[in-house]
PDB file of N, CA, C and O in Angstrom, chain B, residues numbered from 101:
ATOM      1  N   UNK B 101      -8.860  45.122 -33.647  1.00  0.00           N
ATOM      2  CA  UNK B 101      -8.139  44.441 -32.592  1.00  0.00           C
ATOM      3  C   UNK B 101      -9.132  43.809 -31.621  1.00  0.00           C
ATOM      4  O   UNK B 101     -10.163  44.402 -31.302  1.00  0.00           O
ATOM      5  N   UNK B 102      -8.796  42.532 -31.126  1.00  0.00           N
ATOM      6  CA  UNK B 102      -9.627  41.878 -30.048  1.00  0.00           C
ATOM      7  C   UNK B 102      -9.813  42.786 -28.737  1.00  0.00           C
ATOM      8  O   UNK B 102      -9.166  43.785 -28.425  1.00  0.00           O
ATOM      9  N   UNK B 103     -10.806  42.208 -28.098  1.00  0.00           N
ATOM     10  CA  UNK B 103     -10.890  42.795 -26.671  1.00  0.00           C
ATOM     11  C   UNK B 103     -10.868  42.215 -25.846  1.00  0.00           C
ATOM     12  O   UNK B 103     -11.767  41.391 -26.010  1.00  0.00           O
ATOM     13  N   UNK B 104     -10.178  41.963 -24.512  1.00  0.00           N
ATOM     14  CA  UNK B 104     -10.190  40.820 -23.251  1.00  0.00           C
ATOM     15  C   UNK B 104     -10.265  41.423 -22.396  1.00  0.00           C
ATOM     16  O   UNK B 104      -9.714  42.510 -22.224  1.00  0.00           O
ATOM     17  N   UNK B 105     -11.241  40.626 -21.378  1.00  0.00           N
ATOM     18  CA  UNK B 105     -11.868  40.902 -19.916  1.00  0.00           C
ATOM     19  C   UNK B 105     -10.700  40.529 -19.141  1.00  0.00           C
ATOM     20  O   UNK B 105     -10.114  39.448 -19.184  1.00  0.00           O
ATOM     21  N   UNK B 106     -10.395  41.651 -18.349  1.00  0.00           N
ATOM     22  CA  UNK B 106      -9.818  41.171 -16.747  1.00  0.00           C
ATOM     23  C   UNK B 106     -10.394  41.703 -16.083  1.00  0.00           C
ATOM     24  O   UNK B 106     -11.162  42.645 -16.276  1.00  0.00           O
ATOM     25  N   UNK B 107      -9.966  40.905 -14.719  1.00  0.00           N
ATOM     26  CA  UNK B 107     -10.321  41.356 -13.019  1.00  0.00           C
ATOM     27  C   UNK B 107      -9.449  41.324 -12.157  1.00  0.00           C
ATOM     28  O   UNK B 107      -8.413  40.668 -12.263  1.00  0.00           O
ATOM     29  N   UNK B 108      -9.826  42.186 -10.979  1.00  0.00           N
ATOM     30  CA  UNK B 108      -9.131  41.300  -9.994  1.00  0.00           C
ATOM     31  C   UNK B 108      -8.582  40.257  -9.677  1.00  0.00           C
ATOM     32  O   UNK B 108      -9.380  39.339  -9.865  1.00  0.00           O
ATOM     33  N   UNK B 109      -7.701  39.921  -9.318  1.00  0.00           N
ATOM     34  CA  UNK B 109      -7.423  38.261  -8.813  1.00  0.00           C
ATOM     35  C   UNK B 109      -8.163  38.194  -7.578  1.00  0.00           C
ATOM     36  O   UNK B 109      -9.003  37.311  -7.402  1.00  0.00           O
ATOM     37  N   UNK B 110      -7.951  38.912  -6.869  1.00  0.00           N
ATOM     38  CA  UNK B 110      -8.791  38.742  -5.380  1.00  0.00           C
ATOM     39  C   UNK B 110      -9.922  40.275  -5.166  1.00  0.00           C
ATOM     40  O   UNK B 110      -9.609  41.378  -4.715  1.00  0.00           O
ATOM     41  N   UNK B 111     -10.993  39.892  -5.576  1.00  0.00           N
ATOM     42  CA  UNK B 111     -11.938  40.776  -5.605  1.00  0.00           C
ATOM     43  C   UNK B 111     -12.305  41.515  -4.606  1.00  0.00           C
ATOM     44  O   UNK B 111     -12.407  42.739  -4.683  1.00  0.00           O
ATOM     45  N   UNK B 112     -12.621  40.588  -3.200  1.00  0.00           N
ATOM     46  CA  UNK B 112     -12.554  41.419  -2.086  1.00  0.00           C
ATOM     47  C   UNK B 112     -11.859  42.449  -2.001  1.00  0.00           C
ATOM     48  O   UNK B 112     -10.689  42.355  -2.372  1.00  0.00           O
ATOM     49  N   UNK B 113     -12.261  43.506  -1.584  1.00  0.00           N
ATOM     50  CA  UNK B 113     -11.778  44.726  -1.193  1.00  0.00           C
ATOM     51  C   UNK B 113     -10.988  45.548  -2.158  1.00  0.00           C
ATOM     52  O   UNK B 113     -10.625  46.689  -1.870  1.00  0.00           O
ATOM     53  N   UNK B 114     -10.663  44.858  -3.538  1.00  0.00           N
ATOM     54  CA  UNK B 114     -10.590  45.651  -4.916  1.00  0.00           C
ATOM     55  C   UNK B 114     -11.052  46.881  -5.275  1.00  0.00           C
ATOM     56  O   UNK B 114     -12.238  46.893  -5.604  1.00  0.00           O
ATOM     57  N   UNK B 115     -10.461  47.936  -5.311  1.00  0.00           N
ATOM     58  CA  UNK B 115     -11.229  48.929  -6.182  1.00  0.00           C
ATOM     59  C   UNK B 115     -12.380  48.637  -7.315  1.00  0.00           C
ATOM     60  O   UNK B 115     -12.400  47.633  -8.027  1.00  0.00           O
ATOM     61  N   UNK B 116     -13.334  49.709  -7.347  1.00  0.00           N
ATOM     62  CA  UNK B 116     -13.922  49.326  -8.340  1.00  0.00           C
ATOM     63  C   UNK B 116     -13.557  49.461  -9.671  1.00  0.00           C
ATOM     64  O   UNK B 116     -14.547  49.277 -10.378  1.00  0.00           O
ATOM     65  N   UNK B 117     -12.477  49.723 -10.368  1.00  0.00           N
ATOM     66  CA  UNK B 117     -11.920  50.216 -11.661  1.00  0.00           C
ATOM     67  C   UNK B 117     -11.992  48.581 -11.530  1.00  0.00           C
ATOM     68  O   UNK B 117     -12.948  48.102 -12.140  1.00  0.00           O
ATOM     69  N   UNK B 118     -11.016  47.479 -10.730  1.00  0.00           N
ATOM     70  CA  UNK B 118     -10.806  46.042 -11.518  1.00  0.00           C
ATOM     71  C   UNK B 118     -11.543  45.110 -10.457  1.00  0.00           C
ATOM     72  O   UNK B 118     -11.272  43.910 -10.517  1.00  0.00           O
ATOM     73  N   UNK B 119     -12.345  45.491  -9.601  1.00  0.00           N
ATOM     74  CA  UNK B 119     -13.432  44.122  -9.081  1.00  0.00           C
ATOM     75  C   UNK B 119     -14.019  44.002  -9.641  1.00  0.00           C
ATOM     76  O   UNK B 119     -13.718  42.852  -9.960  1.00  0.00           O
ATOM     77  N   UNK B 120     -15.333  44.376 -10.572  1.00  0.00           N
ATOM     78  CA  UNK B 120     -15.944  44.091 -11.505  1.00  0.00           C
ATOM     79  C   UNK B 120     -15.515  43.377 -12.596  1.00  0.00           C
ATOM     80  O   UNK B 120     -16.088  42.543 -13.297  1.00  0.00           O
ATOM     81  N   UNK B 121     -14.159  43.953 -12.626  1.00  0.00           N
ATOM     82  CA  UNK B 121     -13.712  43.399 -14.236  1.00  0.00           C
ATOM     83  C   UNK B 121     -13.811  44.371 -14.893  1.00  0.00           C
ATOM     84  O   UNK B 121     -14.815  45.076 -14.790  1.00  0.00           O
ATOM     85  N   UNK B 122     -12.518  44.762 -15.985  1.00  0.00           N
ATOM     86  CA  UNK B 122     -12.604  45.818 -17.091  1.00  0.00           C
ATOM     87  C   UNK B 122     -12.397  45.123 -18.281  1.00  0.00           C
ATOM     88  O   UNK B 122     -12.572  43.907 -18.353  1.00  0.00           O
ATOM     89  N   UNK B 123     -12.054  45.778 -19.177  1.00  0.00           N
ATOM     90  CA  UNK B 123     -12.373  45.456 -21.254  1.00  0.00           C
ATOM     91  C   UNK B 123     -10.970  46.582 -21.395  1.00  0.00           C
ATOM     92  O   UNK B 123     -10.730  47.645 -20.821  1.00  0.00           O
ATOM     93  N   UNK B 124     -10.233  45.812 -22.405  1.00  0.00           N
ATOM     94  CA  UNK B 124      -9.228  46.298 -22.710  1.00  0.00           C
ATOM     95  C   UNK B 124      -8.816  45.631 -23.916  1.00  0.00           C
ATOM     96  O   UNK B 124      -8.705  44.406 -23.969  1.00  0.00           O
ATOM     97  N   UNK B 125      -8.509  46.655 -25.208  1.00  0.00           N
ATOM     98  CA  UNK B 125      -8.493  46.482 -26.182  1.00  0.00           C
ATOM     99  C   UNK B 125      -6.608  46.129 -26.765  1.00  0.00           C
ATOM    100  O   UNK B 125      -5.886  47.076 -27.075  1.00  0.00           O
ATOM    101  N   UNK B 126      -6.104  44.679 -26.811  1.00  0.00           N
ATOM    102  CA  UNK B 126      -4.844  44.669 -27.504  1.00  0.00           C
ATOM    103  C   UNK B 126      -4.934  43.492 -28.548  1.00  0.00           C
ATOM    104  O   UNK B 126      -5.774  42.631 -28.810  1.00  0.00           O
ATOM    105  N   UNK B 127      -3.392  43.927 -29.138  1.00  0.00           N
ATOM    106  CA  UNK B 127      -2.936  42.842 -29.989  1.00  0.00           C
ATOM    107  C   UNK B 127      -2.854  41.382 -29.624  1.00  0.00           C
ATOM    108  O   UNK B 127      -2.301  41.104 -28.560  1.00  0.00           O
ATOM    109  N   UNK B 128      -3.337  40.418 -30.375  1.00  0.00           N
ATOM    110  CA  UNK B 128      -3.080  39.072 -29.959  1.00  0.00           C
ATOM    111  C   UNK B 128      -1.655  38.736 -29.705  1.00  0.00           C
ATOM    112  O   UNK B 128      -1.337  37.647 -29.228  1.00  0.00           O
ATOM    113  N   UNK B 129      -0.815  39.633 -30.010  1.00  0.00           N
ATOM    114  CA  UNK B 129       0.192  38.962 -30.229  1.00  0.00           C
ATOM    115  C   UNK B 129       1.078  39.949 -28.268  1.00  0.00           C
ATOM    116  O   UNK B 129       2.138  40.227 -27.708  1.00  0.00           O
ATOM    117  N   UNK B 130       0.009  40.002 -28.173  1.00  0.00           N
ATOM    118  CA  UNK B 130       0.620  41.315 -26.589  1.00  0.00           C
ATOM    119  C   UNK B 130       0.336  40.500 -25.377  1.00  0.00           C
ATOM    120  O   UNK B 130      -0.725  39.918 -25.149  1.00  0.00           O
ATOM    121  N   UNK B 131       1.544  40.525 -24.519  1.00  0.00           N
ATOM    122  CA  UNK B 131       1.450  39.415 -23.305  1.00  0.00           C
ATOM    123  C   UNK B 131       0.078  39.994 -22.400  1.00  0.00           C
ATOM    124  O   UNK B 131      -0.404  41.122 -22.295  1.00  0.00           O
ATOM    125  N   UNK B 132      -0.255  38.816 -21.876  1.00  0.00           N
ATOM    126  CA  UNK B 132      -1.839  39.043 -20.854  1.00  0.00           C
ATOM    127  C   UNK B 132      -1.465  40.262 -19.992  1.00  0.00           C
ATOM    128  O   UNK B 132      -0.314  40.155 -19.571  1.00  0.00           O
ATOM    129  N   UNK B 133      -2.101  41.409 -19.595  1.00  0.00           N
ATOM    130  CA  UNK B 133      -2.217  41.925 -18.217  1.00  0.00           C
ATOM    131  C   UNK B 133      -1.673  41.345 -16.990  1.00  0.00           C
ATOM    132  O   UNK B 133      -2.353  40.542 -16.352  1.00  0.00           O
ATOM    133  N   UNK B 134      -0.744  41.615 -16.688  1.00  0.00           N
ATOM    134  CA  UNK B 134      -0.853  40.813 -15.147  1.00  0.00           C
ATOM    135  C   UNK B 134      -1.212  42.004 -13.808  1.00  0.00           C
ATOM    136  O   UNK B 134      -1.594  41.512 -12.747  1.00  0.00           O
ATOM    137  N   UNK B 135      -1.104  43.226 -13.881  1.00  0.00           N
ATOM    138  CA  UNK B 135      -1.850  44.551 -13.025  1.00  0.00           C
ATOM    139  C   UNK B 135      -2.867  44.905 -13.846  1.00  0.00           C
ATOM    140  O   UNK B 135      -2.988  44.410 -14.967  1.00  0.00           O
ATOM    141  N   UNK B 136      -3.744  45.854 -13.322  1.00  0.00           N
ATOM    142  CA  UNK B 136      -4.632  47.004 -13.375  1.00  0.00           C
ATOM    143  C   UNK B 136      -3.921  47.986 -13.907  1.00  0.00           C
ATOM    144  O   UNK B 136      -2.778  48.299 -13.572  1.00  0.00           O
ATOM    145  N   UNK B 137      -4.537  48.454 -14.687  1.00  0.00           N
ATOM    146  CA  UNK B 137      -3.896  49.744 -15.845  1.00  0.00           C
ATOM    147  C   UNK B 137      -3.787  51.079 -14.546  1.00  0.00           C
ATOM    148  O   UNK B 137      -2.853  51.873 -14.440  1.00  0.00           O
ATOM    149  N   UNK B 138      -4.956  51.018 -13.711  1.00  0.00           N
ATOM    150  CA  UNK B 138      -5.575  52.165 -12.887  1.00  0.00           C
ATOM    151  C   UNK B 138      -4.694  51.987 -11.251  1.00  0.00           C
ATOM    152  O   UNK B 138      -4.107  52.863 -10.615  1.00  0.00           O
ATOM    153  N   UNK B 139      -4.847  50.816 -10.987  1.00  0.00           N
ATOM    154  CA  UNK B 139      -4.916  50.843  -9.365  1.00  0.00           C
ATOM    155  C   UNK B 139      -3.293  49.987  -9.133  1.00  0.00           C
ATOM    156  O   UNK B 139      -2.660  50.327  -8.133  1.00  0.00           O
ATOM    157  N   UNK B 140      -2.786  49.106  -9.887  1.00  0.00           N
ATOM    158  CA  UNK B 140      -2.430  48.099  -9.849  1.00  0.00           C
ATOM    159  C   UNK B 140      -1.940  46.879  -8.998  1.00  0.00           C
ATOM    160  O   UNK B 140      -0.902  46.267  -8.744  1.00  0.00           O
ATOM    161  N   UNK B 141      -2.963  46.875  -8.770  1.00  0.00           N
ATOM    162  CA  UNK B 141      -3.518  45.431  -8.631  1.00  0.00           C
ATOM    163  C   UNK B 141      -3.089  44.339  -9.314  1.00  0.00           C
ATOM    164  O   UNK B 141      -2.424  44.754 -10.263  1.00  0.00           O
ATOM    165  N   UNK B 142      -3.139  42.952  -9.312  1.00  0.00           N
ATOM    166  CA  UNK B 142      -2.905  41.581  -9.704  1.00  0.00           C
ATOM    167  C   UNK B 142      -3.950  41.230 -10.427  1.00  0.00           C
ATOM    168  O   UNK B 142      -4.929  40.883  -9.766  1.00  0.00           O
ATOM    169  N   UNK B 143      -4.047  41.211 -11.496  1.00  0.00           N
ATOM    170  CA  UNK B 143      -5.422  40.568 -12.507  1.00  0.00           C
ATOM    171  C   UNK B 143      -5.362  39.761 -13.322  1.00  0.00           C
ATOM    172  O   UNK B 143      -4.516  39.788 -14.215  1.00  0.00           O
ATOM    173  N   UNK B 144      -6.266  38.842 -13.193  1.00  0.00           N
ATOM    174  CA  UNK B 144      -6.559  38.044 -14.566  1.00  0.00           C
ATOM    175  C   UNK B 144      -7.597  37.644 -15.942  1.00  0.00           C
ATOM    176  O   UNK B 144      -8.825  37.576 -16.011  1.00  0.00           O
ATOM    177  N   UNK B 145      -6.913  37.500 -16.602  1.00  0.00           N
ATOM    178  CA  UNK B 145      -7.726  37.136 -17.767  1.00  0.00           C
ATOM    179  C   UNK B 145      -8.978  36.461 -17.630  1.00  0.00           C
ATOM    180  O   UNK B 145      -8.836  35.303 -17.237  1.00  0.00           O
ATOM    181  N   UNK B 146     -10.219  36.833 -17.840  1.00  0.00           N
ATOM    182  CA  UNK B 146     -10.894  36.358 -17.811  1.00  0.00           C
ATOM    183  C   UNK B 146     -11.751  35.925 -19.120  1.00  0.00           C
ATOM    184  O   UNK B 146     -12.114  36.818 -19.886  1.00  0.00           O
ATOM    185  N   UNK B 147     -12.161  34.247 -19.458  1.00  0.00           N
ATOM    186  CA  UNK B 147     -12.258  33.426 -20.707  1.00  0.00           C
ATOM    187  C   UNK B 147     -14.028  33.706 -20.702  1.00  0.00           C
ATOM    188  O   UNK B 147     -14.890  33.474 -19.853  1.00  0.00           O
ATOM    189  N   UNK B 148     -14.065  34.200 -21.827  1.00  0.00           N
ATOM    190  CA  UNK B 148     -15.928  34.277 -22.420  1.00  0.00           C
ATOM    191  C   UNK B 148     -16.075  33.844 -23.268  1.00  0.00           C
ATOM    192  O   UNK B 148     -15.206  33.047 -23.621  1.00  0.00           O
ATOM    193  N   UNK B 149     -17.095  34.033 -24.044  1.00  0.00           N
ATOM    194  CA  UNK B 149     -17.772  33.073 -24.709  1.00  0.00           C
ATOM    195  C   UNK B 149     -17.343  34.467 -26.125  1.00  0.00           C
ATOM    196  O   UNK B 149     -17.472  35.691 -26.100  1.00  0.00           O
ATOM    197  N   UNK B 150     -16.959  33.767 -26.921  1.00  0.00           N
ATOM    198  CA  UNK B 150     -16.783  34.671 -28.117  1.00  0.00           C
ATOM    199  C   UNK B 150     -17.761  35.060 -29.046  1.00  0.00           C
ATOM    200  O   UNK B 150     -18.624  34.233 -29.342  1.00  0.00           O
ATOM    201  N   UNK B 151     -17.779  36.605 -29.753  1.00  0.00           N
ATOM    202  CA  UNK B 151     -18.752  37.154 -30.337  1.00  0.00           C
ATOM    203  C   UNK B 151     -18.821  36.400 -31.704  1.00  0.00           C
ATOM    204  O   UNK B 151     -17.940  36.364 -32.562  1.00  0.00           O
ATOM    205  N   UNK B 152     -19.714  35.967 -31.723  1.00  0.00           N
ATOM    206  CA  UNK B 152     -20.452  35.282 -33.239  1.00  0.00           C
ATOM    207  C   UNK B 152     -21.035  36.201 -34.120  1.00  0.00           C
ATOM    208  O   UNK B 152     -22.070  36.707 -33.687  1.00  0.00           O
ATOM    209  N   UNK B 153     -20.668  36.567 -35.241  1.00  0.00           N
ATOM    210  CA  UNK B 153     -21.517  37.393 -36.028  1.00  0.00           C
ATOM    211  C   UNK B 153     -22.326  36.242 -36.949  1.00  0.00           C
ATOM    212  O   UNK B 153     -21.875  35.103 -37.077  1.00  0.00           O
ATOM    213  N   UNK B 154     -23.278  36.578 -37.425  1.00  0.00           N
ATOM    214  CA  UNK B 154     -24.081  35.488 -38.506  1.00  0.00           C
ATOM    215  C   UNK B 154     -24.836  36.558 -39.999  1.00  0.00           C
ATOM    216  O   UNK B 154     -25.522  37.563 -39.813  1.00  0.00           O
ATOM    217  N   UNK B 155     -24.591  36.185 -40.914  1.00  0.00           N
ATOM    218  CA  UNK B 155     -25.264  37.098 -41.674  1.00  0.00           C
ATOM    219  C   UNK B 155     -26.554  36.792 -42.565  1.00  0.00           C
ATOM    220  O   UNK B 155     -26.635  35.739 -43.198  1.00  0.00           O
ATOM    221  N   UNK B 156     -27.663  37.860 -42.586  1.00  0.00           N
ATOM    222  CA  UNK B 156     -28.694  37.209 -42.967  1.00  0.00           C
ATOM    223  C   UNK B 156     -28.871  37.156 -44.815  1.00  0.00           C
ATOM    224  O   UNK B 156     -28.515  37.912 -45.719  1.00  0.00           O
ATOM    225  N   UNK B 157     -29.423  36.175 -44.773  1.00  0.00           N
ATOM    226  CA  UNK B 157     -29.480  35.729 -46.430  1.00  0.00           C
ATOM    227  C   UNK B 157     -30.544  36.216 -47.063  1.00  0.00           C
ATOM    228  O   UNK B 157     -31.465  36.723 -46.422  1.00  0.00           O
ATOM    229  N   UNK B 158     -30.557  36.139 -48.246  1.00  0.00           N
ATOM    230  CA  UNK B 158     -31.825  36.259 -49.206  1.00  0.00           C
ATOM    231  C   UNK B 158     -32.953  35.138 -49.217  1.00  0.00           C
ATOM    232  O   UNK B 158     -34.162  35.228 -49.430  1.00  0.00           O
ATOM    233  N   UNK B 159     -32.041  33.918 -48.876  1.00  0.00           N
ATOM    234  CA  UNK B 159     -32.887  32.643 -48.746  1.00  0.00           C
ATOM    235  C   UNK B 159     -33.459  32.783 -47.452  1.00  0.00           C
ATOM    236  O   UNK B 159     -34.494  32.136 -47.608  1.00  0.00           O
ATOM    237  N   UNK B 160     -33.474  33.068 -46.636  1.00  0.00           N
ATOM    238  CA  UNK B 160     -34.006  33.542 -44.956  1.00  0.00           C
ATOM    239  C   UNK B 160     -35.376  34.468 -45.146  1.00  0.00           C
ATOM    240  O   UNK B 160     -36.503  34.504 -44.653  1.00  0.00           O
ATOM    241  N   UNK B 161     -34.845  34.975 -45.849  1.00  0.00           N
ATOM    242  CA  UNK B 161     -36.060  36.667 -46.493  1.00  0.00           C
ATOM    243  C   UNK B 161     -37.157  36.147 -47.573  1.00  0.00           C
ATOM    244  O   UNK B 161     -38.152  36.830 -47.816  1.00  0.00           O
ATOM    245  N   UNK B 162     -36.916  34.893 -48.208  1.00  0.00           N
ATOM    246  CA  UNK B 162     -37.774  34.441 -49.102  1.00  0.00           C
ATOM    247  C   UNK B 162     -39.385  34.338 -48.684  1.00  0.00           C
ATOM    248  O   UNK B 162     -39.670  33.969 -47.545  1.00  0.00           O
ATOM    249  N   UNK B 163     -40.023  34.545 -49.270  1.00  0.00           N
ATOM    250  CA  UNK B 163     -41.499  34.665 -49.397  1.00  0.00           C
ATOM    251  C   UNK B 163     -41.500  33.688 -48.621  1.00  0.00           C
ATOM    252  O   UNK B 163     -41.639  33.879 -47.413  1.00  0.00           O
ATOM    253  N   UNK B 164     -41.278  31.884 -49.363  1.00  0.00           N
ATOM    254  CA  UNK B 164     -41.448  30.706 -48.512  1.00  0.00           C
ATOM    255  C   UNK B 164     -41.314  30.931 -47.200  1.00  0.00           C
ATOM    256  O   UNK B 164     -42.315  30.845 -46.487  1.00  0.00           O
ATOM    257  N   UNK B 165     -40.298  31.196 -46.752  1.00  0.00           N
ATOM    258  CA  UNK B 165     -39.641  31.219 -45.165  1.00  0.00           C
ATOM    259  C   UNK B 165     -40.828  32.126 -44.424  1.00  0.00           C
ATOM    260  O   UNK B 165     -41.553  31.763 -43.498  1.00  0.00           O
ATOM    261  N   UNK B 166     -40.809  33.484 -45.143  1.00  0.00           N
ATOM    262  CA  UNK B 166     -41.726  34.152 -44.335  1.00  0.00           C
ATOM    263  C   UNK B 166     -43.162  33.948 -43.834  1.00  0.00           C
ATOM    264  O   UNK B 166     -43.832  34.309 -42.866  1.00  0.00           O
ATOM    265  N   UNK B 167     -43.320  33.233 -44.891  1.00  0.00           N
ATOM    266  CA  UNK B 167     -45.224  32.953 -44.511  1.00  0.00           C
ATOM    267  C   UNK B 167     -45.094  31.673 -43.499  1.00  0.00           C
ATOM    268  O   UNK B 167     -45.975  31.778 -42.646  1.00  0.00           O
ATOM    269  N   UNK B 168     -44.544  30.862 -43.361  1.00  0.00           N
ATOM    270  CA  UNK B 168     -44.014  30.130 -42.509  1.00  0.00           C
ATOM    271  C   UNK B 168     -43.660  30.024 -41.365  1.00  0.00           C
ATOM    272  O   UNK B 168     -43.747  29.068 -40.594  1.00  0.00           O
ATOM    273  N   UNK B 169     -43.075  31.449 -41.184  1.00  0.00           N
ATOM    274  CA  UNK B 169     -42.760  32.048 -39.843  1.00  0.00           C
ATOM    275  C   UNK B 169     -44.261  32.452 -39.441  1.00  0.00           C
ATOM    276  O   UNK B 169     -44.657  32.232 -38.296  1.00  0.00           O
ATOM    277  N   UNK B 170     -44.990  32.976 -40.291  1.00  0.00           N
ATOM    278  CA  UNK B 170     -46.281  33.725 -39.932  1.00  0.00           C
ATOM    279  C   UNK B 170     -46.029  35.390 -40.052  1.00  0.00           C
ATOM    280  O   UNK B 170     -46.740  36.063 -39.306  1.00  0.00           O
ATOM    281  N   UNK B 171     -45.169  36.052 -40.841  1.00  0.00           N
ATOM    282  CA  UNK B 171     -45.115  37.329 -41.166  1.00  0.00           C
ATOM    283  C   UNK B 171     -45.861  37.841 -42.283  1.00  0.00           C
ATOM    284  O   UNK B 171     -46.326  37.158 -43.195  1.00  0.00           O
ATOM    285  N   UNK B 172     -45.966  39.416 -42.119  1.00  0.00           N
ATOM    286  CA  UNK B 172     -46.942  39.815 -43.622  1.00  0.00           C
ATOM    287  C   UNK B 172     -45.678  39.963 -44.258  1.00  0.00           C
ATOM    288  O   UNK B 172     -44.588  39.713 -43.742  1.00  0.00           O
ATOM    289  N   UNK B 173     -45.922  40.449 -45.591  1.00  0.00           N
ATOM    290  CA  UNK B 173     -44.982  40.842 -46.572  1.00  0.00           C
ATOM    291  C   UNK B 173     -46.076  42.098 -47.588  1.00  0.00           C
ATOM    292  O   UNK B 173     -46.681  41.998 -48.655  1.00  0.00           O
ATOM    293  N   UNK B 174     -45.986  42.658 -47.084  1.00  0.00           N
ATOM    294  CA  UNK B 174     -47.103  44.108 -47.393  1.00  0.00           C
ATOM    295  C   UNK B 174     -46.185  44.955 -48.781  1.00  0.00           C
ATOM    296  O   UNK B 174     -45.037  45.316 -48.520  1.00  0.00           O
ATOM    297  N   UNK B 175     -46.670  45.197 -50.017  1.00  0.00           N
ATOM    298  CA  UNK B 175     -45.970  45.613 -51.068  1.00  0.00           C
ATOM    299  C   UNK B 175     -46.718  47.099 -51.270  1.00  0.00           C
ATOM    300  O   UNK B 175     -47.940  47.001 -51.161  1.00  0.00           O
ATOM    301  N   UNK B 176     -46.334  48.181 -51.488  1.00  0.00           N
ATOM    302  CA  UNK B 176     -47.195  49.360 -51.946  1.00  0.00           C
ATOM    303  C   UNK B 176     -47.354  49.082 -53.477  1.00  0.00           C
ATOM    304  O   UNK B 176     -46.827  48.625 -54.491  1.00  0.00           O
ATOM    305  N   UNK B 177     -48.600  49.760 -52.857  1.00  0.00           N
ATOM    306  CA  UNK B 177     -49.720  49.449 -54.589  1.00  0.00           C
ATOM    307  C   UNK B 177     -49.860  50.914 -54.809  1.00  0.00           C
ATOM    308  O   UNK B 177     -50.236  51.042 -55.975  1.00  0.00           O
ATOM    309  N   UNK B 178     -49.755  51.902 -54.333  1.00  0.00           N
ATOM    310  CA  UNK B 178     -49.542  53.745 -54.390  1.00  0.00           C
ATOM    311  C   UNK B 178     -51.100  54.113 -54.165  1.00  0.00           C
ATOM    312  O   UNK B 178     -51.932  53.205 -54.160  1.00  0.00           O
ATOM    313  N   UNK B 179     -51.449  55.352 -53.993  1.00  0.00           N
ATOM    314  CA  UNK B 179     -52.405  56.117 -52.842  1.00  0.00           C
ATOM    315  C   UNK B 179     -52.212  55.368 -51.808  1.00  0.00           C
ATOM    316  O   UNK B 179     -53.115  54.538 -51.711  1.00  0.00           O
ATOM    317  N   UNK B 180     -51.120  55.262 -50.664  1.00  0.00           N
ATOM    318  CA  UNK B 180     -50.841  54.537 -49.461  1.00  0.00           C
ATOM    319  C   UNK B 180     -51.632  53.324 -49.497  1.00  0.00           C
ATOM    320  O   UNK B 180     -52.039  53.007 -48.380  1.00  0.00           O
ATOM    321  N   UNK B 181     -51.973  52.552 -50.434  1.00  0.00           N
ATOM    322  CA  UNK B 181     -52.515  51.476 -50.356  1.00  0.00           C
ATOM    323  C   UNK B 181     -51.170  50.383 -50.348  1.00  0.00           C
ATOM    324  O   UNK B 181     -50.107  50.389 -50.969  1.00  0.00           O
ATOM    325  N   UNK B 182     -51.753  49.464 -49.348  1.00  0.00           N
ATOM    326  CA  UNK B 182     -50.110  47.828 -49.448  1.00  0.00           C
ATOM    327  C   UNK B 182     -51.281  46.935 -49.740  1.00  0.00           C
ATOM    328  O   UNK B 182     -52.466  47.179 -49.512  1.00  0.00           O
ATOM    329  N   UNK B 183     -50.691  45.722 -50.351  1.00  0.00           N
ATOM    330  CA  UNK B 183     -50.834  44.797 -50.678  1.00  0.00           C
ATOM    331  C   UNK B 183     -50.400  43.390 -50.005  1.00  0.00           C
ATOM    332  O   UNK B 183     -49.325  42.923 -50.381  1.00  0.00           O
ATOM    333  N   UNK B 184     -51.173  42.656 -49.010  1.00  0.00           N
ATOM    334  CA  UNK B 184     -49.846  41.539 -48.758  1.00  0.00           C
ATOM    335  C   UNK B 184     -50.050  40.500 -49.464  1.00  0.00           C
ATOM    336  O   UNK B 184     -51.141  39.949 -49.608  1.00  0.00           O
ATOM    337  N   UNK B 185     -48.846  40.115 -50.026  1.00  0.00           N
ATOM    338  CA  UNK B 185     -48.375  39.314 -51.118  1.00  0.00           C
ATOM    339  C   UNK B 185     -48.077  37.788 -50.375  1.00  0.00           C
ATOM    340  O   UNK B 185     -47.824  36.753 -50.991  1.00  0.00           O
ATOM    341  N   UNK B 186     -48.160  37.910 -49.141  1.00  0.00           N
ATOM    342  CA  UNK B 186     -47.968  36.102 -49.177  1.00  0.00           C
ATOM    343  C   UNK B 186     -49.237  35.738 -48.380  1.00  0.00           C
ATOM    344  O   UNK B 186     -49.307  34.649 -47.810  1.00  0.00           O
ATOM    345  N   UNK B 187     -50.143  36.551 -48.339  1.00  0.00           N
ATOM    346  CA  UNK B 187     -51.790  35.615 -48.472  1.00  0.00           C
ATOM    347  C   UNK B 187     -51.942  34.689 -49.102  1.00  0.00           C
ATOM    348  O   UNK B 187     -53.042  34.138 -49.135  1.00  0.00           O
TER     349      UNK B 187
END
């Protein structure tokens, strides 16, 4: 389930449970907050910037990419000896 920020409507002199702003977890399909769960108060929705996930590839991790970036890529060769492989 999503999560949406509210606050206070009028922050001054707000408790601290909703001047800051709280996180509250509902259904999209569930009307906005219009009180404070705690104090109740008048609050609103407040609009952020939404969580982006990105996932990393095999093509990202490729030898090419890495030496490129300027990373080692160190392989064990056994008696704790590594090897780096994109010298």
């Amino acid at each position: 389930m999503p999560t949406y920020d509210y606050r206070a409507q009028e922050p001054e002199g707000a408790p601290d449970c909703c001047r800051e702003g709280f996180e509250i977890v509902q259904l999209m399909s569930e009307a906005p907050l219009e009180k404070c769960p705690t104090c109740g108060r008048i609050v609103v929705k407040i609009i952020g910037a939404p969580g982006v996930i990105t996932r990393m590839t095999k093509s990202k991790l490729s030898d090419k990419n890495l030496k490129a970036a300027g990373f080692k890529k160190l392989v064990k060769e056994g008696d704790g000896k590594y090897r780096n492989v994109l010298a």
